[in-house]
C-alpha positions as CSV (number, residue, x, y, z in Angstrom):
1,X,-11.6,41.5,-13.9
2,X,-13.3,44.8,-12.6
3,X,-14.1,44.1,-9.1
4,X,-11.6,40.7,-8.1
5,X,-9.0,41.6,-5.2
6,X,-6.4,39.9,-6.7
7,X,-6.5,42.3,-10.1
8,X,-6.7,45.3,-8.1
9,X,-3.5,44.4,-6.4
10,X,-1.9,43.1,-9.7
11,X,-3.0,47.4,-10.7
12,X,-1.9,49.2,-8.0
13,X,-5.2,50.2,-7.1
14,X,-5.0,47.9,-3.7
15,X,-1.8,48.5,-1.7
16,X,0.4,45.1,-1.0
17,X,3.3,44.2,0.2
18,X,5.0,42.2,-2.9
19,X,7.9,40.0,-2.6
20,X,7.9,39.2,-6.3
21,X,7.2,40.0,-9.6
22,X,7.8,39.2,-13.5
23,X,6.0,39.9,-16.7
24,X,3.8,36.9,-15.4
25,X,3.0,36.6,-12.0
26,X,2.8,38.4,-8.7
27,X,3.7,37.1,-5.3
28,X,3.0,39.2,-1.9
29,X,2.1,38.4,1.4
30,X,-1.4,37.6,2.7
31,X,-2.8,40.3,5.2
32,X,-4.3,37.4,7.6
33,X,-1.1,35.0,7.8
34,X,-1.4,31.9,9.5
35,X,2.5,31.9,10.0
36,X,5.7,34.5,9.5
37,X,6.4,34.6,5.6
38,X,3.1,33.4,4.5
39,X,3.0,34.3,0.9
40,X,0.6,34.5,-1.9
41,X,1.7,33.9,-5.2
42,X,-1.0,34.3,-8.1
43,X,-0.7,34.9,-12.0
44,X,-1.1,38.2,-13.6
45,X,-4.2,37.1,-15.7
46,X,-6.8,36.9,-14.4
47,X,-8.5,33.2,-13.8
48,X,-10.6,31.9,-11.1
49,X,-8.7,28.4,-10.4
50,X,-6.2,25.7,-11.4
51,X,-9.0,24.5,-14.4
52,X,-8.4,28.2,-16.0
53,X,-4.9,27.7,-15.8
54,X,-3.1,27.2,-19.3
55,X,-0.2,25.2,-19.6
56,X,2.1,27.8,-20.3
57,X,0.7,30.1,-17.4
58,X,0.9,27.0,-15.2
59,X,4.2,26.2,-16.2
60,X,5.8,29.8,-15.4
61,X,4.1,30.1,-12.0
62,X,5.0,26.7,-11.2
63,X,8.7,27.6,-12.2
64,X,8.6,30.2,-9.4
65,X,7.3,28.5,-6.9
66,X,10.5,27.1,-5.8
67,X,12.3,30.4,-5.8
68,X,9.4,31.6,-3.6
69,X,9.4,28.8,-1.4
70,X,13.5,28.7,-1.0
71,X,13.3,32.7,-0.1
72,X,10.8,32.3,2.6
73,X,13.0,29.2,3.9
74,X,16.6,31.1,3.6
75,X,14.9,34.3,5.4
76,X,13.1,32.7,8.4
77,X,14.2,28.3,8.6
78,X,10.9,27.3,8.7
79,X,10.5,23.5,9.7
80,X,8.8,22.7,6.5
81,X,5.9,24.4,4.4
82,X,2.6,24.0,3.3
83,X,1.2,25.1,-0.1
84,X,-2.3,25.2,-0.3
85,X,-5.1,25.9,-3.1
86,X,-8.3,25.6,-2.7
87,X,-10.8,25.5,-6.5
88,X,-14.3,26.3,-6.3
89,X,-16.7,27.1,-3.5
90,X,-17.0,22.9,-2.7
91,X,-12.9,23.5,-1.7
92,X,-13.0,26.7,0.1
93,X,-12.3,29.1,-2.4
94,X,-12.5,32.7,-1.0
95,X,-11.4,34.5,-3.8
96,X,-12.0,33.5,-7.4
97,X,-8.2,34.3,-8.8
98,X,-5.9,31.2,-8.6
99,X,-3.5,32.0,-5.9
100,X,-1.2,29.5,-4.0
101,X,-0.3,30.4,-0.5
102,X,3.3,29.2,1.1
103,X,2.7,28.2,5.0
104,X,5.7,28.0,6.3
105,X,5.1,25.6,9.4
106,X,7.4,26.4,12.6
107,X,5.9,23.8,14.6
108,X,2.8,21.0,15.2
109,X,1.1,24.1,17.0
110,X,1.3,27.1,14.9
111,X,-2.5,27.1,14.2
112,X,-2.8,25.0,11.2
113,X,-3.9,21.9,11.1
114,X,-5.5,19.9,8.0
115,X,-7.9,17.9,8.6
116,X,-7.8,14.5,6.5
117,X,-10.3,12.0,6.6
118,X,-9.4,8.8,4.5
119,X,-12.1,7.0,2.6
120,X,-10.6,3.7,2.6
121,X,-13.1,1.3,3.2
122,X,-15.2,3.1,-0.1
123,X,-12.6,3.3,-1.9
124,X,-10.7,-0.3,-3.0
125,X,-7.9,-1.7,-5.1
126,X,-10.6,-2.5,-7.6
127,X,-12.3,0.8,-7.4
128,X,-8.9,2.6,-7.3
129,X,-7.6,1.1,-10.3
130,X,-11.5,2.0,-12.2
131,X,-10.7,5.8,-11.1
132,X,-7.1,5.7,-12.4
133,X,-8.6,4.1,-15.9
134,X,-11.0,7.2,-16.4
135,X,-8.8,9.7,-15.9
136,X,-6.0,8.9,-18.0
137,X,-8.6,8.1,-20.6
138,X,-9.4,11.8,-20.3
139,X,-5.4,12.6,-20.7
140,X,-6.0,10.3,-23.2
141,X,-8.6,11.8,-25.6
C-alpha cells in the first residue's frame, strides 16, 4: 500500500533498523521504544490487522515470534516481555499494518503499565458460557 509506514520500510524507501527478515516478514525496532530491545515484527503483505491475517501468514509470523522474543531475551535478560497488538481505531491502532511489538519489561517501573478493568459483575457464569456458545458456533460454521 502507497502511502502506509510499514510498506515503505518493508521497500527501503523509510530507513530502519532491522533485526530480522525472511521471504515473509520483517522485524525492526520501534523509533519511540518504551524499553531497550523493543521490537516490531510485521508481515511483508501488507494488511491492516489480525482479521486480514491468513492462516498461513499468521502461522509464519507466529513461528518467529519466539526466535524474536528469545533474541531480545539472550541479548539484554529482560525480566519478562510484553507483546502487544492493538486492531482497529476502538484498540488503539496507530498504524493500519498488523505489527506486534516485543516490550521487554526490566521492572514494575519502566513506564508501561496496562491498564485492566475486569467486568465481572456484567459478565457471569451464565453469560460467559452464552459468549463461549457463539463463538465456537462461528469456528463452527
Amino acid at each position: 500500500m502507497a502511502d502506509c509506514v510499514f510498506c515503505k520500510i518493508i521497500d527501503g524507501s523509510i530507513p530502519s533498523k532491522k533485526v530480522y527478515e525472511d521471504d515473509y516478514v520483517y522485524a525492526f525496532m520501534d523509533i519511540t521504544p518504551l524499553s531497550k530491545g523493543h521490537t516490531l515484527l510485521i508481515p511483508k503483505e501488507h494488511v491492516a490487522n489480525v482479521f486480514e491475517l491468513s492462516p498461513e501468514t499468521a502461522s509464519h509470523l507466529f513461528s518467529v515470534a519466539p526466535v524474536i522474543a528469545n533474541a531480545i531475551k539472550d541479548a539484554f535478560q529482560p525480566a519478562g516481555m510484553n507483546l502487544l497488538n492493538n486492531n482497529g481505531e476502538a484498540a488503539e491502532q496507530s498504524v493500519f499494518h498488523f505489527h506486534l511489538h516485543f516490550i521487554p519489561r526490566y521492572d514494575e517501573k519502566d513506564g508501561y503499565k496496562p491498564i485492566w478493568k475486569t467486568k465481572e459483575d456484567e459478565f457471569t457464569s451464565d453469560i460467559i458460557t452464552q459468549v463461549a456458545d457463539e463463538i465456537a458456533a462461528q469456528l463452527n460454521k
